[in-house]
GUBAPA-321019 format. One record per residue (C-alpha): residue in three letters; x, y, z. Coordinates in steps of 0.001 Angstrom, whole numbers, plus 500000, padded with zeros to 6 digits. Example, Ala and Ser with C-alpha at 12.3 -4.5 7.8 and 13.67 -1.06 7.14 Angstrom:
Ala512300495500507800
Ser513670498940507140
***
This chain:
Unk740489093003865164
Unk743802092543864086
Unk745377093735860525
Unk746097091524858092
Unk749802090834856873
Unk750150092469853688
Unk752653092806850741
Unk752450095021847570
Unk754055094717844606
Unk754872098660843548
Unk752534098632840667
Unk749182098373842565
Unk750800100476845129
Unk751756103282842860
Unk748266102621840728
Unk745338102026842207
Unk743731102631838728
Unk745919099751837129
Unk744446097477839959
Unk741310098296839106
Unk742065097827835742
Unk742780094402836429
Unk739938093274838839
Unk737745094944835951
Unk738963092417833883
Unk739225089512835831
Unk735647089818836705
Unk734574090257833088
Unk735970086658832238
Unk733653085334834685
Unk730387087072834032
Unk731220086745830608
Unk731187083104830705
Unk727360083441832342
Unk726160085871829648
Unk727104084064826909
Unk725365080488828345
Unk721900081426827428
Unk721962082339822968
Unk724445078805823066
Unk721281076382824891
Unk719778076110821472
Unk722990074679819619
Unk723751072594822789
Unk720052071326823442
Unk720259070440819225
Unk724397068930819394
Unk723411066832821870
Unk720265065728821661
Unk718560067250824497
Unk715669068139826708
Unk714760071480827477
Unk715330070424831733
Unk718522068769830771
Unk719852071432829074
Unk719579073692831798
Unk721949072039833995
Unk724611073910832116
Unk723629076470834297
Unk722420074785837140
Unk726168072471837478
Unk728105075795836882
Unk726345077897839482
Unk726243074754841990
Unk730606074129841570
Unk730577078290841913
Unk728759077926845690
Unk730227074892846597
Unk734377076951845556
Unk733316079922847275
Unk734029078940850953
Unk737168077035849824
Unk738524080221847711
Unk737141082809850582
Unk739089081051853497
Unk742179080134851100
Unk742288083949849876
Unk742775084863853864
Unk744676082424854466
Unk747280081803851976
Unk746640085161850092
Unk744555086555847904
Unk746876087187845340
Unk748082083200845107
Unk744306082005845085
Unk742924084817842638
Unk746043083492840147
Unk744586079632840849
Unk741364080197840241
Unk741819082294836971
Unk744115079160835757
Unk741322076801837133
Unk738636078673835282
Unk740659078597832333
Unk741428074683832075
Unk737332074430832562
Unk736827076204829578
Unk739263074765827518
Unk737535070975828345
Unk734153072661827533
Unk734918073699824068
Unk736672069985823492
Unk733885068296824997
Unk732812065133822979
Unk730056064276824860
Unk727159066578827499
Unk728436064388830414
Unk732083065703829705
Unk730712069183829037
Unk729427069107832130
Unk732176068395834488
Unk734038071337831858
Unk731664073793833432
Unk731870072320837150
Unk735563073289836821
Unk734637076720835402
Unk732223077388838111
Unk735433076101840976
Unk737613078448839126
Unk735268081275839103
Unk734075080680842428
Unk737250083268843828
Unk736911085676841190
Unk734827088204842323
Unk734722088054846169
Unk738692087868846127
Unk738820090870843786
Unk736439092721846324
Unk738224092172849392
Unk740924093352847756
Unk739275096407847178
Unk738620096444850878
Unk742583096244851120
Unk743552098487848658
Unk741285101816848828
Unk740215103829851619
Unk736608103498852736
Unk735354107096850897
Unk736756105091847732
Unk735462101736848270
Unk731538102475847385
Unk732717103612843617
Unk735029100937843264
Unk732785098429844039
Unk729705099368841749
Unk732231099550839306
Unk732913096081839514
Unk729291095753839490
Unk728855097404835969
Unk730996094200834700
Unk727861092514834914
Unk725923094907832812
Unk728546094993830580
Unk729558091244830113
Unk725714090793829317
Unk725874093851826816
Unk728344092221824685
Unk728418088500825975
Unk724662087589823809
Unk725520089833820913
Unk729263088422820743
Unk727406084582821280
Unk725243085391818091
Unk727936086468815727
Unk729955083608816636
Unk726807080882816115
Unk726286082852813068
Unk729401081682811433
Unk731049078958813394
Unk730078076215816253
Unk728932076653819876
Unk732245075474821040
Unk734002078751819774
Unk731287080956822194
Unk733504078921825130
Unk736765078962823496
Unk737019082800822453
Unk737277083423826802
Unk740614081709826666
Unk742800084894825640
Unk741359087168828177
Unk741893084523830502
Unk745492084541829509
Unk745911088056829875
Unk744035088395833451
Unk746743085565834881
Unk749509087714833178
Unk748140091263834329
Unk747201089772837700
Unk750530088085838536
Unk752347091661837910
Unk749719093511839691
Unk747773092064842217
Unk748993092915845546
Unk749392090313847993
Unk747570090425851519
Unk746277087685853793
Unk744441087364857054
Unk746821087014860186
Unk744560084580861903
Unk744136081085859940
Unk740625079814860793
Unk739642075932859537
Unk738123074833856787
Unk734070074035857377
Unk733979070793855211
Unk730929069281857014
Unk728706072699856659
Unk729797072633852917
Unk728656069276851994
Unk725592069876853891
Unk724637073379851756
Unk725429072001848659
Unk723691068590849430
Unk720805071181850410
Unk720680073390847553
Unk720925070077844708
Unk718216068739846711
Unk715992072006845987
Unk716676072308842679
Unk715539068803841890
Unk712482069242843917
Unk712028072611842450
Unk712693071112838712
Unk709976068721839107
Unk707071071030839790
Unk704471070734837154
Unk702454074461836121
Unk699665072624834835
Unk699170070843838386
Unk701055072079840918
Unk699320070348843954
Unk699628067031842188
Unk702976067558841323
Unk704057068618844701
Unk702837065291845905
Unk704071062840843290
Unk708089061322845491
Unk710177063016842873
Unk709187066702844164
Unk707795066287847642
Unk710826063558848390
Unk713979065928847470
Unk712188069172848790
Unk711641067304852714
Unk715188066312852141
Unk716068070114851859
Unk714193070605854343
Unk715882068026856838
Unk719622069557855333
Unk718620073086856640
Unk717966072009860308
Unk721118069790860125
Unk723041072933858887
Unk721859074858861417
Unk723031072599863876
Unk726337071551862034
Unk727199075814861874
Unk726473075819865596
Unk729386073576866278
Unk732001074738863532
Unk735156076115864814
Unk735125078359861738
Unk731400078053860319
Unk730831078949856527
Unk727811080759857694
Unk729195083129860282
Unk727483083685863270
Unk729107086949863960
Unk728725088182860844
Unk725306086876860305
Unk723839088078863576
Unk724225091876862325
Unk720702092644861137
Unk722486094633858015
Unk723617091292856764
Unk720762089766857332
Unk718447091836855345
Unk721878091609852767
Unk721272088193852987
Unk717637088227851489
Unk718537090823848895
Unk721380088180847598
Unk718525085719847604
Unk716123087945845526
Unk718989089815843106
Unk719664085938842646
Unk716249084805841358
Unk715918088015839780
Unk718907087220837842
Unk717782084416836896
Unk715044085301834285
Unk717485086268832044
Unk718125083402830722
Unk714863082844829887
Unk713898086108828244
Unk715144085150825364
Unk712769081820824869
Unk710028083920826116
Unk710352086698823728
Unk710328084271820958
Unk707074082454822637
Unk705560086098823395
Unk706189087810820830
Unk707295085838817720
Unk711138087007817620
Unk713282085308815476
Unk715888082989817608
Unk718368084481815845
Unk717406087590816859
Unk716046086864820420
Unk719499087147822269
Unk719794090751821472
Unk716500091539823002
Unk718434091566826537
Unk721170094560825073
Unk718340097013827157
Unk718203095174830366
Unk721658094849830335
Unk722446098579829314
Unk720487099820832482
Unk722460097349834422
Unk725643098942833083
Unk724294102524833532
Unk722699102032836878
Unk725567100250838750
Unk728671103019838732
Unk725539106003839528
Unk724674103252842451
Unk727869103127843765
Unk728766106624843542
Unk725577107515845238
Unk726152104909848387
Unk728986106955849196
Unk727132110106849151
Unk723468109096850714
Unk724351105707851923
Unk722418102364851483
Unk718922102101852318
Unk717775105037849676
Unk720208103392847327
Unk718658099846848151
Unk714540101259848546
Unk714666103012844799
Unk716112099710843384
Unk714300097404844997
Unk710775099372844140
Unk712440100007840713
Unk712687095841840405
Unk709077095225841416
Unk707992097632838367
Unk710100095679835937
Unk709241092078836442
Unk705501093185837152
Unk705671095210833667
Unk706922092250832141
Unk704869089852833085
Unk702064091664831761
Unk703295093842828885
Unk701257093364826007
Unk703737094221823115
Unk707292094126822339
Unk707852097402822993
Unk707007097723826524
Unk708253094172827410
Unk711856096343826048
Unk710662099221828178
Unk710315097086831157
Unk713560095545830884
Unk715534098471830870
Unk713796099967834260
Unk714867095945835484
Unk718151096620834768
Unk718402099405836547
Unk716853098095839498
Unk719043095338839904
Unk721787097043839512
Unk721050099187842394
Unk721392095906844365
Unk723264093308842461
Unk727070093879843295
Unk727759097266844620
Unk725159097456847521
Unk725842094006848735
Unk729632094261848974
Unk729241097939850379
Unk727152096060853344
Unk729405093125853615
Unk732726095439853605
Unk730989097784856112
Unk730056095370858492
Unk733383092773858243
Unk736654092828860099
Unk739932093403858108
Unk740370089254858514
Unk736818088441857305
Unk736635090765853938
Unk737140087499851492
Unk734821084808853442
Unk731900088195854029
Unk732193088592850349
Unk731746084776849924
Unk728888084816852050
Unk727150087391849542
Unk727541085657846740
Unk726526082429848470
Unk723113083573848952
Unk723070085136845961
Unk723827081623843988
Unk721108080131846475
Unk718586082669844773
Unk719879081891841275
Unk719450078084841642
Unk716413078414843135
Unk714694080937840746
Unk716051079457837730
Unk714823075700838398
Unk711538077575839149
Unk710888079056836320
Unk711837076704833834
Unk709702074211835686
Unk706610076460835384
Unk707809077246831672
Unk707954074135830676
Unk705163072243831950
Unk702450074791831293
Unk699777073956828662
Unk700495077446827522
Unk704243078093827159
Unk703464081808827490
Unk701214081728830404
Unk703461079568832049
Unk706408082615831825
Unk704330084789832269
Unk703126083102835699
Unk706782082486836685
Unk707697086737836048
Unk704748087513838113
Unk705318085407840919
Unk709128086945840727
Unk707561090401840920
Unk705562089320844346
Unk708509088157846230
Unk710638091564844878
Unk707882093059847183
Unk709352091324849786
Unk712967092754849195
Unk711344096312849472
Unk709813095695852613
Unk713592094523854045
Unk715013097260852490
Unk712847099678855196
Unk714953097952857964
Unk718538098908856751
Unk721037101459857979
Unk720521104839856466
Unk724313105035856564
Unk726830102405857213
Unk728058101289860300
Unk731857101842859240
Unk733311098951860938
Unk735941098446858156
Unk738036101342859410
Unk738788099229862543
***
């Protein structure tokens, strides 16, 4: 495999730290943006007049533009650079969050957070292959979960920062405030970032990106219609069963369409490698897993009778564990390697959602988030990209990454159109979540089960 071409400005050659400094950040603005979505749904659902489904697309159209940028911004990043497209995409990201906070109307606010998610699409996986680039593989594992922890910690202070804000002034300033730490990432980034590209240029897969995201909006409407008060009759009403066949059409026409690519979004060489396989359906459940938080908040208002005012700060413990459990994650997959990393958080996960969906009082619905959070941060982030960096050539670090958090956005769009389906249709609001966490907690079983099949250690192929 051959070495990328690669230039380095002195800073992040002379400071690794300072690089990290800056990835740190830029990944901050972007999970940032995701924490801070689910305290503003009330103001939005009452400023605009809306439903509790059409509300949600704020999240669904976000995460949707994120998946449908990350092939573009993966195959630019080795193409062009990583440094040029991690620059665009912070700018990008920006100007989406600027016509968010002006929006006028839910339609404009809309395409505001399509651009977000485009911008925000090259974020992460660029900042992770540059990881790849800049440390040496004993390194990598720490680095990586903590670039994880910005998770943890943008949903630490992303609701509480969302609440003070809606406390004193409107919904648009929870947008607006990510605007100067946008402005500093660009400005830190352009002085910092080094630049390095792959040597071989491979094509853009247009028709197998239509075709996923044509999939996935497909599922999510099928998904979206589901009814917990019927289910069979739902499933057979044309507005469920009629978008979910589609979906089902679009993944044999993928299949076939990724076959024929000259540079397939899906890899076949990457994706034949039974570690990034079983990656592959741990994106999928960290991804629907991820997904109930923005519904803990309702819930615990339902469940429990929490003020909404108060609600939001109900996920500071699942978020702490997430923040606590993600650098000890990544400094233990360089000591013990993956599969004990990936088996304790994965059993850790079924606990937590299984907990919560049963937890009779406040106090061990808190209880159970907290052992979530550190379950899924024992997956989420730093175990994924440790598989996908062990297992990808030196010209395939930005489009593996991509293919992580592809799967991973699959599992988010999927779980949360699921859930808010069987919240909201259920004669009994809290039944209904509580049916949705517990069928979560089932298919976490499943991730434990994959987990058996992964390399005790990895399979170092970086180093080539």
């Amino acid at each position: 495999m051959s070495s990328p071409q690669t230039t380095r400005p002195p800073e992040a050659t002379a400071a690794p730290p300072r690089l990290l400094g800056v990835l740190f950040l830029g990944t901050l603005l972007a999970a940032l943006d995701i924490a801070v979505v689910g305290p503003a749904l009330p103001a939005l659902r009452e400023a605009f007049a809306l439903s509790e489904r059409s509300v949600a697309w704020t999240f669904t159209a976000f995460v949707l533009a994120n998946l449908a940028g990350l092939p573009i911004t993966s195959a630019l990043a080795d193409r062009v650079g990583r440094r040029r497209v991690y620059l665009a995409c912070v700018a990008v990201f920006a100007a989406g969050t600027l016509l968010v906070a002006l929006a006028p109307s839910f339609g404009v606010l809309l395409a505001g957070r399509v651009v977000q998610g485009l911008g925000a699409s090259g974020i992460f996986p660029v900042a992770t292959a540059v990881i790849g680039d800049a440390f040496p593989p004993e390194r990598r594992g720490r680095a990586v979960g903590l670039l994880g922890s910005v998770f943890g910690v943008a949903f630490l202070i992303g609701p509480a920062l969302a609440g003070i804000v809606l406390a004193f002034a409107s919904w648009r300033w929870v947008f607006a405030l990510s605007l100067p730490l946008a402005a500093v990432v660009y400005t830190l980034a352009a002085r910092r970032l080094p630049e390095s590209r792959a040597e071989t240029a491979r094509p853009f897969d247009a028709a197998g990106t239509i075709a996923l995201v044509a999939l996935l909006v497909s599922l999510v409407v099928g998904l979206s219609g589901l009814d917990a008060s019927g289910l069979s009759a739902s499933v057979a009403r044309p507005a469920v069963w009629g978008p979910l066949g589609l979906a089902v059409v679009l993944v044999l026409a993928l299949g076939v369409i990724e076959r024929r690519a000259a540079a397939p979004l899906l890899r076949p060489g990457l994706v034949a490698r039974r570690p990034v396989q079983i990656a592959c359906v741990l994106a999928v459940g960290a991804g629907v897993v991820e997904a109930t938080f923005v519904l803990l908040s309702a819930y615990s208002v339902v469940a429990f009778g929490v003020e909404k005012s108060a609600a939001s700060y109900l996920l500071l413990p699942l978020v702490g564990g997430v923040a606590l459990g993600a650098p000890l994650a990544g400094r233990t997959l360089d000591r013990v390697g993956v599969r004990p990393v990936v088996l304790t958080a994965t059993a850790l996960i079924v606990l937590g959602m299984a907990a919560i969906a049963a937890a009779p009082t406040l106090g061990l619905h808190i209880a159970a988030t907290v052992v979530l959070g550190l379950g899924l941060s024992g997956v989420l982030g730093s175990s994924l990209s440790y598989i996908f960096l062990a297992e990808a050539g030196r010209d395939e670090r930005a489009v593996a990454q991509g293919l992580s958090t592809i799967f991973l956005s699959v599992g988010q769009l999927t779980g949360a159109a699921l859930l808010a389906a069987l919240a909201a249709s259920a004669t009994d609001s809290e039944a209904g979540y509580r049916l949705g966490f517990g069928v979560v907690a089932v298919g976490a079983a499943a991730l434990v089960v994959a987990a058996l099949f992964l390399p005790r250690t990895s399979t170092g192929r970086v180093q080539r």
